[in-house]
C-alpha positions as CSV (number, residue, x, y, z in Angstrom):
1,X,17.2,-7.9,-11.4
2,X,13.8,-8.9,-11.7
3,X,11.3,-7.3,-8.8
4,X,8.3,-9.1,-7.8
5,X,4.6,-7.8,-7.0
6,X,2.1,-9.6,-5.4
7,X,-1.9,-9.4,-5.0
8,X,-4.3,-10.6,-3.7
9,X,-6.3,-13.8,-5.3
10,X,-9.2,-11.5,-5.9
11,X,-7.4,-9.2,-7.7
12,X,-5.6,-12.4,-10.1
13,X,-8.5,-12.7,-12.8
14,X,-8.7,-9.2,-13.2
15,X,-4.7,-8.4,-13.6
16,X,-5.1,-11.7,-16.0
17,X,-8.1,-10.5,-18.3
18,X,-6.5,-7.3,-18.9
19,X,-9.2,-4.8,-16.3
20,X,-6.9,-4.1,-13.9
21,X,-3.5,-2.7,-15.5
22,X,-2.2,-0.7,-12.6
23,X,-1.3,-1.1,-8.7
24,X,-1.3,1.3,-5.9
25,X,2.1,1.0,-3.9
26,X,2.3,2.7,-0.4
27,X,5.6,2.9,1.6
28,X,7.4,1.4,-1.5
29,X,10.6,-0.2,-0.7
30,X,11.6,-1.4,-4.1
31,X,12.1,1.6,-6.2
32,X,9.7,0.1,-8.8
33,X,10.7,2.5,-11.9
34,X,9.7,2.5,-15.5
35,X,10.4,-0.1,-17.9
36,X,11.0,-2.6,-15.0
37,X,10.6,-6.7,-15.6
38,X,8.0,-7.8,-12.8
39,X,7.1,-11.3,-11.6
40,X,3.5,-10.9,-10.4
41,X,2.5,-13.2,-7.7
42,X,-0.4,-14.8,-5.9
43,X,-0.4,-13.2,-2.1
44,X,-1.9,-16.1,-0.8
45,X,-0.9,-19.1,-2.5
46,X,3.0,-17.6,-3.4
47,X,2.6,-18.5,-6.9
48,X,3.6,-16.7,-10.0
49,X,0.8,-15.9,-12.3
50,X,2.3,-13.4,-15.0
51,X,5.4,-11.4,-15.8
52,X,4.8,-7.7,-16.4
53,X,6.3,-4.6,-17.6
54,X,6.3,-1.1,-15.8
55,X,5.2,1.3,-18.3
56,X,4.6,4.4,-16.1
57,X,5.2,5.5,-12.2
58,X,3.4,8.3,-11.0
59,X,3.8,9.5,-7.4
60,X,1.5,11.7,-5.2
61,X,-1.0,12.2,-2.3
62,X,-4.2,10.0,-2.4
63,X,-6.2,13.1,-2.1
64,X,-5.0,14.6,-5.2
65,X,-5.9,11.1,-7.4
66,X,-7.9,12.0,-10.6
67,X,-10.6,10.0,-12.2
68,X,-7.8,9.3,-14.8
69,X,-5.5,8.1,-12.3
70,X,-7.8,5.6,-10.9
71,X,-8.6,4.0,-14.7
72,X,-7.1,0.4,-14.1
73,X,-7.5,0.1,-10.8
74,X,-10.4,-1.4,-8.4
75,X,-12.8,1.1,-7.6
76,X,-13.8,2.0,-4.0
77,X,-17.2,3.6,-2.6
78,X,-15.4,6.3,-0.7
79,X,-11.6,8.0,0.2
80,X,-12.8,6.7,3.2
81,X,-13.0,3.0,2.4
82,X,-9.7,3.7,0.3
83,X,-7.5,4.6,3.4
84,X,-9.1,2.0,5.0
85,X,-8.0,-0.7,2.8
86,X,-4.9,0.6,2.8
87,X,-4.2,1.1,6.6
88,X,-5.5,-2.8,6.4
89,X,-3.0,-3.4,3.9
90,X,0.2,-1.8,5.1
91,X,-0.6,-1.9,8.8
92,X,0.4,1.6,9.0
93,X,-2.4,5.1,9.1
94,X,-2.9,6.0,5.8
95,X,-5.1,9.4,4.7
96,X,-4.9,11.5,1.9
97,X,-1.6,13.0,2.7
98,X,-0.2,9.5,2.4
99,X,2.0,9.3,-1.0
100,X,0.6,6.8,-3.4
101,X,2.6,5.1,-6.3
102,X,1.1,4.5,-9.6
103,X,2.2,1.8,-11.3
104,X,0.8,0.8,-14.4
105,X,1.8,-2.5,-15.9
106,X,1.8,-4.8,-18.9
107,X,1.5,-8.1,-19.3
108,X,4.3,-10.1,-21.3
């Protein structure tokens, strides 16, 4: 079965030019797993924009992210603004005991 992911439309051009090749998953009620087919959609307009690949899953607190973890992912200013975004997000407190899931993905 085929899972789907969406973003947000800021996030579109950057998952389409090829900068942004991985997505931080919180609360992850799909079992996204390596070498899964994704259809990657537009949050706000419901659209599908591109079909991806799972290539690697990583799972662990946001305080224990590295600098290599982050590559191919938005940046933030702060682990402040980060849980922030994320308690925005998921609706739900997030800090950096809060496991994170790493999935990077390719485009097909």
């Amino acid at each position: 079965m085929i899972k789907t992911l969406k973003f947000t439309s800021s996030l579109v051009p950057l998952v389409l030019n090829g900068s942004k090749t991985s997505t931080w998953r919180l609360f992850d009620d799909k079992n996204l797993s390596k070498n899964d087919q994704l259809i990657l959609i537009n949050k706000q307009t419901l659209q599908e924009f591109a079909k991806a690949k799972i290539m690697e899953v990583k799972e662990l607190p946001l305080k224990d992210l590295t600098s290599e973890d982050k590559k191919g992912h938005e940046s933030f200013s702060s682990d402040q603004e980060m849980y922030d975004t994320y308690t925005k997000y998921y609706q739900k407190k997030v800090d950096g005991n809060t496991l994170i899931k790493i999935v990077r993905f390719k485009l097909i």
